[in-house]
C-alpha positions in Angstrom: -57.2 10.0 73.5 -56.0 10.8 69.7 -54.5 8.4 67.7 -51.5 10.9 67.4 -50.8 10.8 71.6 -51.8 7.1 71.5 -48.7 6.6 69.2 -46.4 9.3 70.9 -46.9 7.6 74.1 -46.6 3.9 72.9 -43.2 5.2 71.2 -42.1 6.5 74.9 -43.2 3.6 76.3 -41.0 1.6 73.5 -37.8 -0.1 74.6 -36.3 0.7 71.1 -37.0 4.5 71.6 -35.6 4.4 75.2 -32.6 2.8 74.1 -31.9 5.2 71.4 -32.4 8.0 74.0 -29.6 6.5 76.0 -27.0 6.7 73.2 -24.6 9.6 72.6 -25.4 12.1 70.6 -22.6 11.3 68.1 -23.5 7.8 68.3 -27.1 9.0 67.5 -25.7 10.9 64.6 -23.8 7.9 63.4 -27.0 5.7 63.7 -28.6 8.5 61.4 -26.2 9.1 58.8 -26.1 5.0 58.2 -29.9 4.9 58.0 -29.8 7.5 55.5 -27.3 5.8 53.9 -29.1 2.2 53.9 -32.7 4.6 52.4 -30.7 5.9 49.5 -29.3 2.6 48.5 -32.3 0.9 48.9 -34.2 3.4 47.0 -31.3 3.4 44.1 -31.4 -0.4 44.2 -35.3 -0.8 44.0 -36.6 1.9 42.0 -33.9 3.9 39.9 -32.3 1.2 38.7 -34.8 -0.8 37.2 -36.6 1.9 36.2 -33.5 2.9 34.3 -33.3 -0.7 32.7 -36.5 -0.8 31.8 -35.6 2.6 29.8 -32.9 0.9 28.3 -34.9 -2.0 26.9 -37.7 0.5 25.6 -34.8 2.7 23.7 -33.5 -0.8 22.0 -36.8 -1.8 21.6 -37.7 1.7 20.1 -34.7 1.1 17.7 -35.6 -1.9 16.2 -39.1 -0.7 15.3 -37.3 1.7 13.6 -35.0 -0.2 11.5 -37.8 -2.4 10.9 -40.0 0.4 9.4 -36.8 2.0 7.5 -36.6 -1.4 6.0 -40.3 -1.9 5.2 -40.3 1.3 3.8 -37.5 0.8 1.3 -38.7 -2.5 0.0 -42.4 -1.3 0.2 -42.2 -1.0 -3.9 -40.0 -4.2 -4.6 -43.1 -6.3 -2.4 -45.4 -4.6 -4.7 -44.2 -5.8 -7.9 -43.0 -9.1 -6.6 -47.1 -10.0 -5.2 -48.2 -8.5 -9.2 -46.1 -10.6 -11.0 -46.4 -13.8 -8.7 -50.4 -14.2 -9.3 -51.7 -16.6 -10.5 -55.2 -16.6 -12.5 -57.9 -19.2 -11.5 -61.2 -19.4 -13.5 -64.1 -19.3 -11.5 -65.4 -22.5 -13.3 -62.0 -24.1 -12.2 -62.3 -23.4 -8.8 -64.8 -26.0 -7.1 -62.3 -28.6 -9.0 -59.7 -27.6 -7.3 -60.6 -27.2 -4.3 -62.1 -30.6 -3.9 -59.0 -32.1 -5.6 -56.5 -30.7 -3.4 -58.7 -31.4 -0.2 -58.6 -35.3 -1.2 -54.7 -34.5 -1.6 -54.1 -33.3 2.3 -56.9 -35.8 3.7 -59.6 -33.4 4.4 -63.5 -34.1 4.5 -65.8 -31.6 2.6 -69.1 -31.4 4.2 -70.7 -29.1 1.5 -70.6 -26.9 -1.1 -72.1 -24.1 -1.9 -72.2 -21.7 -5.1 -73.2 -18.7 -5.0 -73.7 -16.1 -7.9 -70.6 -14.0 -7.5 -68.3 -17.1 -8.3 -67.3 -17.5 -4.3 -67.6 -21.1 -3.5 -67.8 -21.9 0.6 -67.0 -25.1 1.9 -67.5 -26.5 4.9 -65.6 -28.8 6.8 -66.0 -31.0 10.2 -63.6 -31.6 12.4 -60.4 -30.6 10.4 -57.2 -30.2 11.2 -55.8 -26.4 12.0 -52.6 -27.4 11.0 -53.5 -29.5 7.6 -55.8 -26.0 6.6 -53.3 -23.8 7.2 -51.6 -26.0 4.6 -54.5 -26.4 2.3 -54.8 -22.7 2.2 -51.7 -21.8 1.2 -51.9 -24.4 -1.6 -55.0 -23.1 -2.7 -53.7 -19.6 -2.3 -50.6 -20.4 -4.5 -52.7 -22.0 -7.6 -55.5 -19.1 -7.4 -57.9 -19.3 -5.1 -58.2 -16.6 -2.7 -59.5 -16.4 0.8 -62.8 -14.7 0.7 -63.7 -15.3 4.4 -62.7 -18.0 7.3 -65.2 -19.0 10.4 -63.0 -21.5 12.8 -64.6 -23.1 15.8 -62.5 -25.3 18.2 -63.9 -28.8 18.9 -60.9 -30.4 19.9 -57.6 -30.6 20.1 -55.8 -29.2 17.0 -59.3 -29.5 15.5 -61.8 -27.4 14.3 -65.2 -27.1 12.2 -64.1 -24.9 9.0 -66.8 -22.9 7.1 -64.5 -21.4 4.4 -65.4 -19.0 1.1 -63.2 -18.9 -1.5 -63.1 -16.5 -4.6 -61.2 -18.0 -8.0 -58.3 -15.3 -8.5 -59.4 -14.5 -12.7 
Protein backbone atom coordinates (compact mmCIF):
# COMPACT_ATOMS: atom_id res chain seq x y z
CA UNK A 1 0.00 0.00 0.00
CA UNK A 2 1.09 3.87 -0.82
CA UNK A 3 1.83 6.07 1.62
CA UNK A 4 -0.92 8.36 0.07
CA UNK A 5 -3.94 5.41 0.78
CA UNK A 6 -2.07 4.56 4.03
CA UNK A 7 -2.96 8.24 5.13
CA UNK A 8 -6.40 8.46 3.31
CA UNK A 9 -7.44 5.49 5.23
CA UNK A 10 -5.90 6.28 8.63
CA UNK A 11 -7.87 9.84 8.18
CA UNK A 12 -11.24 7.63 7.62
CA UNK A 13 -10.44 5.55 10.27
CA UNK A 14 -9.79 8.96 12.45
CA UNK A 15 -12.45 9.85 15.17
CA UNK A 16 -11.72 13.58 14.40
CA UNK A 17 -12.55 13.02 10.66
CA UNK A 18 -15.71 11.01 11.47
CA UNK A 19 -16.87 13.52 13.76
CA UNK A 20 -16.50 16.30 11.30
CA UNK A 21 -18.43 14.17 8.79
CA UNK A 22 -21.33 14.11 11.23
CA UNK A 23 -21.67 17.97 11.51
CA UNK A 24 -23.98 20.07 9.33
CA UNK A 25 -22.83 21.45 6.45
CA UNK A 26 -23.24 25.03 7.75
CA UNK A 27 -21.78 24.04 10.91
CA UNK A 28 -18.90 22.61 8.68
CA UNK A 29 -18.76 25.98 6.91
CA UNK A 30 -18.66 27.80 10.17
CA UNK A 31 -15.74 25.47 11.41
CA UNK A 32 -14.00 26.54 8.03
CA UNK A 33 -14.39 30.14 7.89
CA UNK A 34 -13.02 30.34 11.82
CA UNK A 35 -9.94 28.23 10.78
CA UNK A 36 -9.33 30.54 8.06
CA UNK A 37 -9.76 33.09 10.19
CA UNK A 38 -7.38 31.68 13.17
CA UNK A 39 -4.46 31.00 9.72
CA UNK A 40 -4.62 34.66 8.73
CA UNK A 41 -4.16 35.95 12.19
CA UNK A 42 -1.63 33.68 13.00
CA UNK A 43 0.21 34.30 9.84
CA UNK A 44 -0.25 38.38 10.33
CA UNK A 45 0.83 37.90 13.98
CA UNK A 46 3.99 35.75 13.28
CA UNK A 47 5.42 36.79 10.05
CA UNK A 48 3.99 40.22 8.73
CA UNK A 49 4.29 41.91 11.66
CA UNK A 50 7.61 41.42 12.67
CA UNK A 51 8.83 41.40 9.47
CA UNK A 52 7.35 44.82 9.16
CA UNK A 53 9.11 45.96 12.49
CA UNK A 54 12.15 44.77 11.60
CA UNK A 55 11.70 47.14 8.44
CA UNK A 56 10.94 49.84 10.66
CA UNK A 57 14.14 49.58 12.68
CA UNK A 58 16.31 49.13 9.40
CA UNK A 59 14.61 52.54 7.94
CA UNK A 60 15.67 54.40 11.46
CA UNK A 61 18.70 52.64 11.38
CA UNK A 62 19.20 53.62 7.68
CA UNK A 63 18.52 57.22 8.81
CA UNK A 64 20.97 57.68 11.26
CA UNK A 65 23.85 56.35 9.11
CA UNK A 66 22.76 59.04 7.12
CA UNK A 67 22.82 61.96 9.33
CA UNK A 68 25.93 60.55 10.60
CA UNK A 69 27.63 60.68 7.19
CA UNK A 70 25.94 64.17 6.34
CA UNK A 71 27.57 65.24 9.44
CA UNK A 72 31.06 63.68 8.81
CA UNK A 73 30.94 65.08 5.67
CA UNK A 74 30.49 68.67 6.59
CA UNK A 75 33.02 68.72 9.30
CA UNK A 76 35.42 66.50 7.14
CA UNK A 77 37.58 69.92 6.50
CA UNK A 78 37.26 71.41 10.05
CA UNK A 79 38.91 67.74 11.43
CA UNK A 80 41.56 68.31 8.91
CA UNK A 81 42.85 71.43 10.11
CA UNK A 82 42.13 70.86 13.72
CA UNK A 83 44.64 67.27 13.52
CA UNK A 84 47.43 69.93 11.40
CA UNK A 85 47.42 72.41 13.81
CA UNK A 86 47.23 70.10 17.05
CA UNK A 87 50.73 68.24 16.20
CA UNK A 88 53.14 68.19 18.07
CA UNK A 89 56.98 67.70 16.88
CA UNK A 90 59.14 65.10 18.66
CA UNK A 91 62.84 64.67 17.71
CA UNK A 92 63.89 61.37 17.10
CA UNK A 93 66.76 61.77 19.60
CA UNK A 94 64.03 62.78 22.18
CA UNK A 95 62.01 59.94 21.78
CA UNK A 96 63.68 56.85 23.72
CA UNK A 97 63.65 59.69 26.70
CA UNK A 98 60.35 59.90 26.63
CA UNK A 99 59.20 57.04 26.29
CA UNK A 100 61.01 55.57 29.17
CA UNK A 101 60.07 58.59 31.37
CA UNK A 102 56.50 58.45 30.96
CA UNK A 103 56.55 54.52 31.32
CA UNK A 104 58.18 55.06 34.92
CA UNK A 105 55.20 57.76 35.25
CA UNK A 106 52.09 55.09 34.66
CA UNK A 107 54.08 52.06 36.41
CA UNK A 108 55.08 50.16 33.41
CA UNK A 109 58.13 47.68 33.05
CA UNK A 110 60.29 48.06 29.79
CA UNK A 111 61.77 44.87 28.93
CA UNK A 112 63.94 46.23 25.94
CA UNK A 113 64.73 48.59 23.63
CA UNK A 114 65.51 48.52 20.43
CA UNK A 115 66.81 51.19 17.83
CA UNK A 116 66.72 50.80 14.67
CA UNK A 117 68.00 53.02 11.72
CA UNK A 118 64.85 54.71 10.66
CA UNK A 119 64.49 56.47 14.08
CA UNK A 120 61.47 53.91 15.26
CA UNK A 121 62.30 52.74 18.66
CA UNK A 122 60.24 49.27 19.78
CA UNK A 123 59.76 48.47 23.24
CA UNK A 124 58.72 45.61 24.77
CA UNK A 125 56.80 45.01 27.67
CA UNK A 126 55.72 41.95 29.99
CA UNK A 127 52.78 41.52 31.48
CA UNK A 128 51.29 45.14 31.20
CA UNK A 129 48.25 46.39 31.81
CA UNK A 130 45.72 46.95 28.64
CA UNK A 131 44.13 49.60 30.34
CA UNK A 132 47.47 51.57 31.71
CA UNK A 133 48.77 51.25 27.66
CA UNK A 134 45.95 52.48 26.33
CA UNK A 135 46.77 55.36 28.58
CA UNK A 136 50.44 55.40 27.97
CA UNK A 137 49.65 55.66 24.37
CA UNK A 138 47.68 58.36 24.23
CA UNK A 139 50.26 60.30 26.36
CA UNK A 140 52.86 59.46 24.19
CA UNK A 141 50.63 60.22 21.25
CA UNK A 142 49.81 63.70 22.65
CA UNK A 143 53.69 64.79 23.16
CA UNK A 144 54.81 63.19 19.69
CA UNK A 145 55.38 59.88 19.50
CA UNK A 146 53.36 58.10 17.02
CA UNK A 147 52.27 54.52 16.87
CA UNK A 148 54.32 52.84 14.36
CA UNK A 149 52.98 49.20 15.05
CA UNK A 150 51.32 47.29 18.15
CA UNK A 151 51.59 43.28 18.74
CA UNK A 152 49.26 42.38 22.05
CA UNK A 153 49.12 38.88 23.41
CA UNK A 154 46.77 38.07 26.36
CA UNK A 155 48.37 36.37 29.38
CA UNK A 156 45.97 37.23 31.82
CA UNK A 157 43.38 39.01 33.01
CA UNK A 158 43.51 42.71 31.85
CA UNK A 159 47.15 41.73 31.02
CA UNK A 160 49.07 41.43 28.13
CA UNK A 161 52.83 41.07 26.72
CA UNK A 162 53.26 44.52 24.58
CA UNK A 163 55.91 44.58 21.68
CA UNK A 164 55.29 48.20 20.69
CA UNK A 165 57.23 50.56 17.75
CA UNK A 166 57.10 53.99 18.00
CA UNK A 167 58.18 56.74 15.37
CA UNK A 168 59.17 60.42 17.04
CA UNK A 169 56.51 62.80 15.18
CA UNK A 170 59.63 65.47 13.67
Amino acid sequence: MKLAQQLTVRLTESPWWQRWQRLEPRERLSLSLLAAFLLVTLCYLLLWQPAQQRVGEARAWLQQERELYSYLQQNTELARQMSRSNVVTLAPEQLQGLVTQSAQQQGLMIESFDNSNDGNLQVSLPAASYAVLLRWFDELQAAGAGLAEVSLSRVGEGLVDARVTFRANG
